[in-house]
One Martini backbone bead per residue (centre of mass of N, CA, C, O) as a GRO file, in nm:
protein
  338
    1UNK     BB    1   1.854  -2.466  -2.078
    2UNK     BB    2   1.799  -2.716  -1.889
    3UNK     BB    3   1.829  -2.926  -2.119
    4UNK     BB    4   2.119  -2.974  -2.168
    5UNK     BB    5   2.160  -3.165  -1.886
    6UNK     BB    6   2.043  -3.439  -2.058
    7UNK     BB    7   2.290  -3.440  -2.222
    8UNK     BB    8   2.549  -3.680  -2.246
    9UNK     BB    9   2.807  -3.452  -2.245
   10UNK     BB   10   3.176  -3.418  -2.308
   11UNK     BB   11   3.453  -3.249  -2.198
   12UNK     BB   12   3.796  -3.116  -2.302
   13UNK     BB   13   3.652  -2.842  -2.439
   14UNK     BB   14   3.607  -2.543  -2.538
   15UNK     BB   15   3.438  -2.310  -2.769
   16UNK     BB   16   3.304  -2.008  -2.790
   17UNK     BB   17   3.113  -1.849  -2.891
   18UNK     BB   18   2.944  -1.566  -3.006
   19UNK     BB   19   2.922  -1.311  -2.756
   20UNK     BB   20   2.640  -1.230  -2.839
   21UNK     BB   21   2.510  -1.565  -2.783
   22UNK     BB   22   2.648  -1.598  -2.495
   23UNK     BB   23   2.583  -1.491  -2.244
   24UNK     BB   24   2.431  -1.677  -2.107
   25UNK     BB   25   2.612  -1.930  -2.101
   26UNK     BB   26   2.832  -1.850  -1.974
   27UNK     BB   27   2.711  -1.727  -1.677
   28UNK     BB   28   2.569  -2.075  -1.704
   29UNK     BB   29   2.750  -2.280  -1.693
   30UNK     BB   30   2.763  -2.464  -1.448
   31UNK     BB   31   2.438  -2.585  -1.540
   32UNK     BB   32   2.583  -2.816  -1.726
   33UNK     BB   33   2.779  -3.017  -1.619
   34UNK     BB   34   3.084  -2.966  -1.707
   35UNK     BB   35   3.341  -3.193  -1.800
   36UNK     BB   36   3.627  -3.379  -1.803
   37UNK     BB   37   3.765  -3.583  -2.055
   38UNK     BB   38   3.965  -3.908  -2.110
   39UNK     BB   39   3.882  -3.812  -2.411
   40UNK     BB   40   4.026  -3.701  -2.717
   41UNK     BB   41   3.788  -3.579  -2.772
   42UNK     BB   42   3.642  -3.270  -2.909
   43UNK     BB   43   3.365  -3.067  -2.820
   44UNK     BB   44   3.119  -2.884  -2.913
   45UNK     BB   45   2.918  -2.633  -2.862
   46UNK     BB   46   2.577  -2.623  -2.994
   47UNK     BB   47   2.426  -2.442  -3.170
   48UNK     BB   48   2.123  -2.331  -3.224
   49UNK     BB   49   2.116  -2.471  -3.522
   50UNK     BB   50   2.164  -2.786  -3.389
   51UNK     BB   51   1.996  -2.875  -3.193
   52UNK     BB   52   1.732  -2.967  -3.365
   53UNK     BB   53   1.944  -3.217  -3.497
   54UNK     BB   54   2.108  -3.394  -3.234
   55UNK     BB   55   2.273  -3.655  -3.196
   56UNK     BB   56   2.346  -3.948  -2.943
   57UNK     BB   57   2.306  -4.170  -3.118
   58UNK     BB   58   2.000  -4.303  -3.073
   59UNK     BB   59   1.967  -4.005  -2.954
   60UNK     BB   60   1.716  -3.745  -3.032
   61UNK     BB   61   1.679  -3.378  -3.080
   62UNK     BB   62   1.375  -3.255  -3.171
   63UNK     BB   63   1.241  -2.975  -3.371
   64UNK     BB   64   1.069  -2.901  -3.086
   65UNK     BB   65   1.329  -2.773  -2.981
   66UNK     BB   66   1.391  -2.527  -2.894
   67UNK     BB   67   1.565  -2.239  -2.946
   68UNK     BB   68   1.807  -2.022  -2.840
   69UNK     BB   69   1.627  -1.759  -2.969
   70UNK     BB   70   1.364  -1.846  -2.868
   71UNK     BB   71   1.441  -1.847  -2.549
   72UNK     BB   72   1.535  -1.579  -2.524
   73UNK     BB   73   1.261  -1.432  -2.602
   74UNK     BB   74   1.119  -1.574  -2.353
   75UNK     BB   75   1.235  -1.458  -2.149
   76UNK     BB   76   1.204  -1.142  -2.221
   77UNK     BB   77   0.912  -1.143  -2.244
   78UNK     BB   78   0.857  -1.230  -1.960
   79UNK     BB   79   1.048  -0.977  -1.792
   80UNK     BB   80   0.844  -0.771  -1.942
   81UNK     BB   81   0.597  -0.871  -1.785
   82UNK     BB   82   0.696  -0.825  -1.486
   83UNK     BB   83   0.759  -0.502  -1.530
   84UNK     BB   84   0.469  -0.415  -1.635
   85UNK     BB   85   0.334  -0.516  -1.371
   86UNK     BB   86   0.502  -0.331  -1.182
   87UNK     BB   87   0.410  -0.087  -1.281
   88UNK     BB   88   0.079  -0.114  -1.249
   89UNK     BB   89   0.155  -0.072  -0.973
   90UNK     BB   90   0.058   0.121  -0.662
   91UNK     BB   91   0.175   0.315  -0.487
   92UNK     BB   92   0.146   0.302  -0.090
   93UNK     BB   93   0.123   0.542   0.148
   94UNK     BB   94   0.119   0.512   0.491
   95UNK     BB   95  -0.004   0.706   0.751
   96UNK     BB   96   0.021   0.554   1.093
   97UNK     BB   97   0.054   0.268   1.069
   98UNK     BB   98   0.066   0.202   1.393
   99UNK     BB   99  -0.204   0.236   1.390
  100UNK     BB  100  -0.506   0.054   1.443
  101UNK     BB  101  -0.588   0.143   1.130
  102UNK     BB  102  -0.356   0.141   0.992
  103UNK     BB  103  -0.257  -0.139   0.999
  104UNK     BB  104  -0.495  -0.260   0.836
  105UNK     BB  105  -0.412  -0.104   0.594
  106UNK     BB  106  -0.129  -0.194   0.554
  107UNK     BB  107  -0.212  -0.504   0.535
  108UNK     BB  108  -0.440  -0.489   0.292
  109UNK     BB  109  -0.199  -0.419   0.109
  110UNK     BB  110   0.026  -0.639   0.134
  111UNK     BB  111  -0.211  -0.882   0.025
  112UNK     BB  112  -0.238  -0.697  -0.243
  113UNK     BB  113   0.054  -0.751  -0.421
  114UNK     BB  114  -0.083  -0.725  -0.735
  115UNK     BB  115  -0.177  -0.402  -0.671
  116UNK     BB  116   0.048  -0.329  -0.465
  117UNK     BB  117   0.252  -0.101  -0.303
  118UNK     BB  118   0.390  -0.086   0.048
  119UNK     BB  119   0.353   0.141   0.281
  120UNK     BB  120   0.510   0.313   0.595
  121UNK     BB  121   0.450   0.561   0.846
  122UNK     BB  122   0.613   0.663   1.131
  123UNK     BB  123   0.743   0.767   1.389
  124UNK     BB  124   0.913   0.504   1.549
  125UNK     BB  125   1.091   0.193   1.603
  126UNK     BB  126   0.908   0.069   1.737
  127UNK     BB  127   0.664   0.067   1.571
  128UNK     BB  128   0.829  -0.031   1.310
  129UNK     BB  129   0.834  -0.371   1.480
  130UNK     BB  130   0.508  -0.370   1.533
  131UNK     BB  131   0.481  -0.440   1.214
  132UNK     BB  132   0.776  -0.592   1.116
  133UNK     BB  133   1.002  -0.405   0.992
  134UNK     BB  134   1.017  -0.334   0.722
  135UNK     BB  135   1.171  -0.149   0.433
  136UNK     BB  136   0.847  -0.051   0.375
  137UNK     BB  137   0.932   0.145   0.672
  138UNK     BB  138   0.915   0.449   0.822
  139UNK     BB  139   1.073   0.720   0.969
  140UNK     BB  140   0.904   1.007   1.111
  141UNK     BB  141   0.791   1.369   1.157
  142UNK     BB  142   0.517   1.537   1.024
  143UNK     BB  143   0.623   1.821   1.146
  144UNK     BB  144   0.878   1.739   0.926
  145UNK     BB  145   0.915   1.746   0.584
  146UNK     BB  146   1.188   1.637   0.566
  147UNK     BB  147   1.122   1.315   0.667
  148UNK     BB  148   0.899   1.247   0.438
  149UNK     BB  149   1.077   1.229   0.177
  150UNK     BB  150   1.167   0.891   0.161
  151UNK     BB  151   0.865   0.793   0.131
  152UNK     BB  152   0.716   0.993  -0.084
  153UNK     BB  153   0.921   0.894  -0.320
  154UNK     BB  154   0.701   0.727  -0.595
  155UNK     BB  155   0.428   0.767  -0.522
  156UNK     BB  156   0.071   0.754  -0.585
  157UNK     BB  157  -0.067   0.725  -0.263
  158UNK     BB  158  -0.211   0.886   0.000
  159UNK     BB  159  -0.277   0.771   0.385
  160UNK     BB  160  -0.406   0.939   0.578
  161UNK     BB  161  -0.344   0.809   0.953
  162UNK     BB  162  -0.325   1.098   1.123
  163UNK     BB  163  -0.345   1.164   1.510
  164UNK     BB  164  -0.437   1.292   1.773
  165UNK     BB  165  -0.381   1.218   2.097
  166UNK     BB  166  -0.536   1.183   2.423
  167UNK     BB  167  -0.468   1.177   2.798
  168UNK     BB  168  -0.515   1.061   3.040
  169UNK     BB  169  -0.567   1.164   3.375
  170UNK     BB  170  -0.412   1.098   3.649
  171UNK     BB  171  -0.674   0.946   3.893
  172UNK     BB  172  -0.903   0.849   3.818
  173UNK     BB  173  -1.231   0.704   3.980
  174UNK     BB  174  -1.534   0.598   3.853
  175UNK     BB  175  -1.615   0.531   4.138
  176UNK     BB  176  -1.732   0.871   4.177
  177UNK     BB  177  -1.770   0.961   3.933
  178UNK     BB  178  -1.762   1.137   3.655
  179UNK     BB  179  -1.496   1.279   3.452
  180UNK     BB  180  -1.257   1.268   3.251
  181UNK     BB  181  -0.931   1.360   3.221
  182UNK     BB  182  -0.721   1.559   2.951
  183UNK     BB  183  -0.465   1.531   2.737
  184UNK     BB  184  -0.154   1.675   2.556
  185UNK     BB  185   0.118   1.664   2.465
  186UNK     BB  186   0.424   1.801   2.392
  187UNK     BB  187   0.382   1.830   2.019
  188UNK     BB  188   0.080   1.681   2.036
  189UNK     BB  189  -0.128   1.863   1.933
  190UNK     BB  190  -0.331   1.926   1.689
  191UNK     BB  191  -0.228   2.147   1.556
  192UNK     BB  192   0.040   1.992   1.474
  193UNK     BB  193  -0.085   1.714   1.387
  194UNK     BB  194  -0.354   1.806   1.177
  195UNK     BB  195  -0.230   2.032   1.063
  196UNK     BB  196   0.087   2.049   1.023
  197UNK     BB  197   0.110   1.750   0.956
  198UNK     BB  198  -0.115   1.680   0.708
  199UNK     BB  199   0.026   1.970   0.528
  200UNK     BB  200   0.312   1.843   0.487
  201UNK     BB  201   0.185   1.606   0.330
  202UNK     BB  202   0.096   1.742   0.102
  203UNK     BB  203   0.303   1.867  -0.002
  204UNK     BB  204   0.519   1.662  -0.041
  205UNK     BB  205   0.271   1.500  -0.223
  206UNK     BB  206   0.273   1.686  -0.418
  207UNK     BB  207   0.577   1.720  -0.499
  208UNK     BB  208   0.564   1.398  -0.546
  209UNK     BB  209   0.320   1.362  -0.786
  210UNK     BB  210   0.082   1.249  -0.678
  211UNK     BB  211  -0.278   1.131  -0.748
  212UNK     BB  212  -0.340   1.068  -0.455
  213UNK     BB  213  -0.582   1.150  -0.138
  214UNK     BB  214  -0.663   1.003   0.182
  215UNK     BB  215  -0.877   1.125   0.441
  216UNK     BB  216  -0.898   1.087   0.734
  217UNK     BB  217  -1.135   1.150   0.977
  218UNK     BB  218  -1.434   1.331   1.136
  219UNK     BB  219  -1.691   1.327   1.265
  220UNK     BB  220  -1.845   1.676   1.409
  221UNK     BB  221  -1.738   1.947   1.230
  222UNK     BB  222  -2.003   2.113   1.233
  223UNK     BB  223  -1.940   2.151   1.590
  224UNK     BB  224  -1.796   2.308   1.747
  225UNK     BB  225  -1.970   2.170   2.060
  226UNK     BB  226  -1.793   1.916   2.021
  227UNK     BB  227  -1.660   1.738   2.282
  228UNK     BB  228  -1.386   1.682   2.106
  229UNK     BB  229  -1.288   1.964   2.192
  230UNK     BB  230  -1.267   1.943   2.497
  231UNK     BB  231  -1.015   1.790   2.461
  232UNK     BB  232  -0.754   1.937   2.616
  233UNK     BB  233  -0.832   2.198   2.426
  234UNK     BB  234  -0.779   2.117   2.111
  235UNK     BB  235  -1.004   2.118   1.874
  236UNK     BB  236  -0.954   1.885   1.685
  237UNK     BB  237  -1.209   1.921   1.465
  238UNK     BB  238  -1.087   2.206   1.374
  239UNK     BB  239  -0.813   2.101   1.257
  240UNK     BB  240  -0.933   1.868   1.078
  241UNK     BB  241  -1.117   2.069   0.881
  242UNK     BB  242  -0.867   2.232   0.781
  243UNK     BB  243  -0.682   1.988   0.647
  244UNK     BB  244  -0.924   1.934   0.449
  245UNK     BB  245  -0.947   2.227   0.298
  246UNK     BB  246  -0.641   2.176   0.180
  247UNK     BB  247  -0.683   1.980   0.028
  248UNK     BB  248  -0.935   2.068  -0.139
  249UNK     BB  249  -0.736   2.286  -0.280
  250UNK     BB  250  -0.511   2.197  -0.375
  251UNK     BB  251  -0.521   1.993  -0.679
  252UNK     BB  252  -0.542   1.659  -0.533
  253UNK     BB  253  -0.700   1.418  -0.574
  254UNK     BB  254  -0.958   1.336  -0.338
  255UNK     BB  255  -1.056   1.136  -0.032
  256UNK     BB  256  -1.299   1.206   0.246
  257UNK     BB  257  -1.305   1.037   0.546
  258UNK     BB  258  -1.578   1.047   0.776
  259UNK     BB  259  -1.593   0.899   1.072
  260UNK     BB  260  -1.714   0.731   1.295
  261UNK     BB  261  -1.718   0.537   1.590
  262UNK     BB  262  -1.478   0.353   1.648
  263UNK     BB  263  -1.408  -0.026   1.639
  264UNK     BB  264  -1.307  -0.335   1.733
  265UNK     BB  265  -1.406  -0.521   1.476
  266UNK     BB  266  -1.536  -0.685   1.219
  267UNK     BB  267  -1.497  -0.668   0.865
  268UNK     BB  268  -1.747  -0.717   0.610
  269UNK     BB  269  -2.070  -0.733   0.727
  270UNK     BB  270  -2.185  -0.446   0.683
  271UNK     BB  271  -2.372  -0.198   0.625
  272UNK     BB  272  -2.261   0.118   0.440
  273UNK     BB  273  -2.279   0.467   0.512
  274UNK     BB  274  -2.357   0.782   0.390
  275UNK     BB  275  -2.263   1.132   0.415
  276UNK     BB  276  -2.390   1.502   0.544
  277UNK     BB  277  -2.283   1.722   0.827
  278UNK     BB  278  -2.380   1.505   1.017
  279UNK     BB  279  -2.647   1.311   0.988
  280UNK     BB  280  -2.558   1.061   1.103
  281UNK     BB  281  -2.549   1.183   1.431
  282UNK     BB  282  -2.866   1.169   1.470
  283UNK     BB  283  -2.886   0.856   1.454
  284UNK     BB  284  -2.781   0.513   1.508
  285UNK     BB  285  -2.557   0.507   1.273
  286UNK     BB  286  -2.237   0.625   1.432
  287UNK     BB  287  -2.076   0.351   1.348
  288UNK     BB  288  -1.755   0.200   1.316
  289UNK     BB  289  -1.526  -0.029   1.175
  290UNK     BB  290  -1.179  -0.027   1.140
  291UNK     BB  291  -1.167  -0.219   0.851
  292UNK     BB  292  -1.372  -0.082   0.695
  293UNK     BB  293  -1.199   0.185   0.694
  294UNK     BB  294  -0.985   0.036   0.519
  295UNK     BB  295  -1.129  -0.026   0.274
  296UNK     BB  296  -1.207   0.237   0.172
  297UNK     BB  297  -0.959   0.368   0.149
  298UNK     BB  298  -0.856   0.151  -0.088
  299UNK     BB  299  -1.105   0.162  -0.289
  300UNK     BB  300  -1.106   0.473  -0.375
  301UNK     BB  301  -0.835   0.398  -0.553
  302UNK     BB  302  -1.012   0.220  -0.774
  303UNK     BB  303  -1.233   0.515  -0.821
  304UNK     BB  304  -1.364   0.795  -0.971
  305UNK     BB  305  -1.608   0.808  -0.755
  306UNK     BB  306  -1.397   0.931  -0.494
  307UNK     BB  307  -1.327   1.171  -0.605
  308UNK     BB  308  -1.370   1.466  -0.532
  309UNK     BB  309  -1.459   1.337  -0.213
  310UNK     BB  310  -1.680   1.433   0.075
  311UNK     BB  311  -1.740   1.234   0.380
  312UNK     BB  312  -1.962   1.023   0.569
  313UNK     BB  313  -1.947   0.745   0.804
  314UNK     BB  314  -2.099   0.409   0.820
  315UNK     BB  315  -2.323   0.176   0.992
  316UNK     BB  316  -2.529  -0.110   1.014
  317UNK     BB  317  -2.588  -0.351   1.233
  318UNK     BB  318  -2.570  -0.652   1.252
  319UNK     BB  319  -2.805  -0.815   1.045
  320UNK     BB  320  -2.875  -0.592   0.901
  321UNK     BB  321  -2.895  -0.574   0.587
  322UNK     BB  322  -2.615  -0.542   0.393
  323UNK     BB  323  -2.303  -0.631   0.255
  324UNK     BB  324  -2.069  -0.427   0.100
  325UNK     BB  325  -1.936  -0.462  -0.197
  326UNK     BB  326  -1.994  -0.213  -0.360
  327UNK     BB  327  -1.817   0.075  -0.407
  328UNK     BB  328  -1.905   0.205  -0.683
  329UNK     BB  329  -2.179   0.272  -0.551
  330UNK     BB  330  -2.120   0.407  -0.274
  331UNK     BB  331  -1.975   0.636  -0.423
  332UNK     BB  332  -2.216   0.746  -0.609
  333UNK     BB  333  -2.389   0.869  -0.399
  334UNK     BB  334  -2.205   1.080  -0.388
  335UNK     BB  335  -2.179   1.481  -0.401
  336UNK     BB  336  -1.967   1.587  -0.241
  337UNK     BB  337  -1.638   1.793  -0.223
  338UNK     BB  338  -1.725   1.908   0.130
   0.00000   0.00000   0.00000
């Protein structure tokens, strides 16, 4: 329609179409500059069927030029693909978003916006607004499944990266030798959080019929004496291999990613191993970056093969092998269910 307001017409009054064809033209008559001529001459707006051949002096439109249901035909069209196209992103929700991992996994949620519809969920206000603040980033607290219920309505996949944090106990003294000593915060141990917290979004997610379900894990789980339960009392990689089984049980495809020792590092640069039982644990390659681990995470979502998959990750040192691009092909070597 944008093409009516170069052709140089004036009215001093004007009759509207039938409302069936004018609906459009009425909403934006503003947008074709009519104004009153001080010609008594009165010109009706021209319908769709007189655009092809109207003359204005010496200058005419030709039948090339698309008819008024032509272009709204192309409108709607258009309008009709671009809701397809919306249709087929995946609603993504990252819980945990706040944290190191979170943060990273939600960010290139955000920036593959052509793929994904990217939510997030903290604990506090104060966490999101240190990502953002966006609209679609949830305040709830996976304790109470009651707050979880407007992240998790209409979602397609959730990637839970929520866990207990342990704190170091002050007054520790590095130069004196020794080791620190940790706590957990009250409400926020183990058992509350990797447990009752991460049953709760499975819940949630599965009652909001959820497609799939991603959780990070650790390395670690098959050694009841793993340091990491000695923190604070915690038990905590007890609590996080219980709540990879009650997912493994719910009957909503899964895949658990345990990762080894998270590092801050950049990623994409290195070549990423998989495995199970705690294997590569044995080895000098038990440590991935925080980026690659929300790679996978991500790629999961992408492929048949990450399926009803529980699996170790980690990675070989930078410029050691070959930086993993095949995700495809790295899923398929898994074999384990658990």
């Amino acid at each position: 329609m944008a093409t009516l307001a170069r052709v140089p017409l004036a009215f001093s009054s004007w009759t509207a179409p039938p409302p069936a064809s004018s609906m459009s033209l009425n909403r934006h008559c503003h947008k074709y500059n009519c104004v009153a001529s001080s010609s008594p001459l009165t010109r009706k707006v021209p319908d769709s069927s007189t655009l092809s051949s109207l003359k204005v002096g010496s200058f005419s439109i030709s039948s090339s030029f698309p008819s008024l249901s032509t272009r709204k035909n192309k409108g709607f069209r258009r309008t009709a693909a671009v809701l397809a196209s919306m249709a087929d992103l995946s609603t993504v929700l990252v819980t945990g978003a706040g944290g190191r991992t979170g943060q990273i996994v939600y960010k290139k949620l955000k920036e593959r916006s052509d793929q994904f519809v990217a939510r997030g969920l903290v604990r506090t206000p104060e966490s999101k607004e240190s990502i953002g603040g966006a609209d679609d980033v949830f305040v709830g607290d996976i304790r109470d499944a009651a707050t979880l219920l407007p992240a998790m309505q209409g979602i397609d996949a959730l990637i839970i990266l929520t866990s207990a944090v342990p704190r170091m106990k002050p007054g520790f003294d590095p130069t004196k030798g020794g080791r620190p000593e940790f706590y957990f915060e009250d409400g926020a141990y183990p058992e509350q959080v990797d447990w009752i917290g991460q049953k709760n979004q499975i819940d949630v997610a599965k009652e909001a019929g959820v497609k799939q379900i991603v959780l990070v894990g650790s390395m670690g789980g098959t050694n009841l004496n793993h340091p990491l339960n000695s923190l604070g009392n915690g038990n905590i990689l007890v609590w996080k291999r219980k709540a990879e089984q009650y997912l493994a049980d719910s009957g909503v495809p899964y895949t658990i990613i345990r990762a080894g020792g998270l590092q801050d590092r950049d990623g994409g640069i290195r070549e990423l191993l998989v495995g199970k039982d705690d294997e590569l644990l044995q080895t000098e390659t038990r440590t991935i970056a925080r980026p690659d681990v929300a790679e996978v995470c991500i790629q999961a979502l992408k492929f048949e093969e990450a399926k009803f998959k529980a699996f170790d990750l980690a990675s070989k040192p930078e410029g050691d092998g070959t930086p993993t691009k095949d995700f495809k092909a790295l899923f398929s070597q898994i074999t384990t269910r658990f």
